[in-house]
N, C-alpha and C positions, 0 to 999 in steps of 0.2 A: 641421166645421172641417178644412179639409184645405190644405195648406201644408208648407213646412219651418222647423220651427224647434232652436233651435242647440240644443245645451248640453253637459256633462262626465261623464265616468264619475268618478265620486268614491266610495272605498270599495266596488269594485265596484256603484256603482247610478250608475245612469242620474238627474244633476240638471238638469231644464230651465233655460234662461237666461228662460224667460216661463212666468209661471202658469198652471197648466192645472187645467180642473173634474178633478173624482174620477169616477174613473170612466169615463174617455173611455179608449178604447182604441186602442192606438197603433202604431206596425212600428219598428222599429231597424231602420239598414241601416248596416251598416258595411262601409264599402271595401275592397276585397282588399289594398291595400296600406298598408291598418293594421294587418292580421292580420299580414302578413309582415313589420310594421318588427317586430311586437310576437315574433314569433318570432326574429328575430334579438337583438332584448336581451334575452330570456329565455338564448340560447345565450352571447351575452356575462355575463350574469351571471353562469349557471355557470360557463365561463370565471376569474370573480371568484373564487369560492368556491374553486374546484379551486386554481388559483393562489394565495386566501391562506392555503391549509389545507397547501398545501407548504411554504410559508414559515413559516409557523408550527410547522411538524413539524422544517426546516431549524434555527428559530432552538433550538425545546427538545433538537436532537442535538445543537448547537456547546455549549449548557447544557451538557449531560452531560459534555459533554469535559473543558471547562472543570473542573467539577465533580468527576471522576471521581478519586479518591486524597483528596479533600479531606475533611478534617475539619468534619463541620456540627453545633455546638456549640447545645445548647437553649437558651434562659433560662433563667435561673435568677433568682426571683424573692426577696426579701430577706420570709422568715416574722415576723422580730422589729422592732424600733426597734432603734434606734443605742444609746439606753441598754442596753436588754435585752441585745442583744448583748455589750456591754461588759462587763455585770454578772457573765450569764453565762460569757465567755470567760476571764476575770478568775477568777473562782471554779473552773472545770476546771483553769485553768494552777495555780494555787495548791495544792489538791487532788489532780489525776491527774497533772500534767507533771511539776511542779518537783520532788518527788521522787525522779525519773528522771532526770533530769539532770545530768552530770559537766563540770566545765571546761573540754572542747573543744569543749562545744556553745554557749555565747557568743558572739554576734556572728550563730549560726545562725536563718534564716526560721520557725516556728514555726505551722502553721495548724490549727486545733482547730475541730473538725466540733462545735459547739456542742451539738448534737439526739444523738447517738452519743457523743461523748467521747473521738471515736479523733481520733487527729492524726498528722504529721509535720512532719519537720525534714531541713529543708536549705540550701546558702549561694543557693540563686538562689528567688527567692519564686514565679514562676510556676513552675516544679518542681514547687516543695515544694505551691502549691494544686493544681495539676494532679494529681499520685500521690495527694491526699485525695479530688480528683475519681473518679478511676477504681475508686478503691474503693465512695467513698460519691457517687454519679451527683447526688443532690439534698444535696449537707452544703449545711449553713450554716454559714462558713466564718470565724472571726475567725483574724486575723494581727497575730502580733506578732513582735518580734526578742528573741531570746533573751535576758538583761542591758542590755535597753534600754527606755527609757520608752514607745518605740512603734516600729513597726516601721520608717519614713521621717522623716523631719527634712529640715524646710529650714533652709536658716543654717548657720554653723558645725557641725562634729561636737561631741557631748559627748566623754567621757570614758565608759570601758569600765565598764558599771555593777554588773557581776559576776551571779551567777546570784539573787540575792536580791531 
């Protein structure tokens, strides 16, 4: 059988476009200037590579800059329910806070590391969880306001509920 017949490199192999017996044995002949198209996009591809590994090194530098002084804060994932939390944070104020407590500190933020039992107080609420952050990296944090039924309201203000 001697002739030419067509076909595709496909995953590196050779697929005829016509059926051939097993075993017949065959010659590839490929054109010089297949080799050379194929070595010019081999060098453009590099080309690709080199080019998006700079950009990509480009965009993780401008990151950094960006980034750089910047505070990158974990999650913090809530251990308890809403009630539990309640119960407990409820139970420490009662217990370890209220105690301690004198008349100038009404009206003040109040954040109680539920797990610990340490807290602080201050008039601006992210402050006051921030300084329980830094001591306690993972508290679990309930907030309340000093003489007040909860620490936010919408609606109207109540009236000043005192430390009780």
């Amino acid at each position: 059988m001697a002739g030419t017949i067509s076909g595709i490199v496909q995953d590196g192999k050779v697929v005829s476009s016509t059926p051939l017996p097993d075993g017949l044995n065959v010659q590839i002949l490929v054109p010089e200037a297949v080799g050379e198209k194929q070595g010019d996009l081999r060098d453009e591809t590099a080309g690709w590579r080199v080019g998006s590994a700079e950009a990509s090194d480009g965009v993780e530098e401008k990151l950094r800059a960006i980034l750089q002084g910047t505070k990158v804060l974990a999650t913090r994932q809530p251990r308890y329910s809403m009630e539990e939390f309640a119960q407990r944070g409820t139970e420490i104020y009662e217990r370890v806070v209220q105690p301690t407590l004198k008349p100038e500190h009404v009206d003040l933020f109040l954040a109680i590391d539920i797990e610990s039992e340490d807290f602080e107080l201050d008039v601006n609420d992210c402050k006051v969880t921030d300084r329980l952050h830094e001591r306690r990296p993972d508290a679990q944090i309930w907030l309340m306001r000093v003489g007040h039924p909860a620490a936010y309201r919408i609606g109207r203000p109540l009236g000043n509920g005192g430390l009780g």
